[in-house]
N, C-alpha and C positions, 0 to 999 in steps of 0.2 A: 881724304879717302872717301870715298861712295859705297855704301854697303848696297849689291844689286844683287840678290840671290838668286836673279833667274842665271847667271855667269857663274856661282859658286859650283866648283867640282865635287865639292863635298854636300849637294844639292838632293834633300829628303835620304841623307846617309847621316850625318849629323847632325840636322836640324836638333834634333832633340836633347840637346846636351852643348847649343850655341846661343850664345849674350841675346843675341837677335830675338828667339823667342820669346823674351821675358819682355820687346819694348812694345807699348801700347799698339803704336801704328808705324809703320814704316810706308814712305809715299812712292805713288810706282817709280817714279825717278829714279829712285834707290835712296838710300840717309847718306849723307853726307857728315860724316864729324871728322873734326882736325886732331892735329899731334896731340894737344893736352887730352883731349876726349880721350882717343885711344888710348892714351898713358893710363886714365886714370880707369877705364876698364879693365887695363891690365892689372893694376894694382888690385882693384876688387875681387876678379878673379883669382889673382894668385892668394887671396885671402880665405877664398871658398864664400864668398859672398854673391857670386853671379859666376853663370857659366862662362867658360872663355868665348872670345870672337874665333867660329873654325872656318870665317870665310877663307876661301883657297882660289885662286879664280888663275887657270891655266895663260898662257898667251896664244892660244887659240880662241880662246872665251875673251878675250878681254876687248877683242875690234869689233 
């Protein structure tokens, strides 16, 4: 998965309450992390330890 926030629909709507803000740097590529990453994002958050990931990215947005 590629986190690219210029594609997220939920873009300066949720920014402030997503995983994303809390990582140092993200490169303009977008981040790239795999199944374990996300997994264990989600675990964090569902812990109330880091905000969840609210990328959303439509299929208009995504070509």
């Amino acid at each position: 998965m590629i986190i690219d926030c210029d594609k997220c629909e939920l873009r300066n709507v949720g920014c402030a309450d997503c995983v994303v803000t809390a990582m140092p740097v993200i490169p303009e590529s977008g981040l790239e992390i795999g199944p374990l990453e996300r997994r264990a994002l989600g675990i964090l958050a569902a812990e109330g330890l880091i905000p969840p990931l609210r990328l959303t990215i439509s299929v208009d947005r995504a070509s």
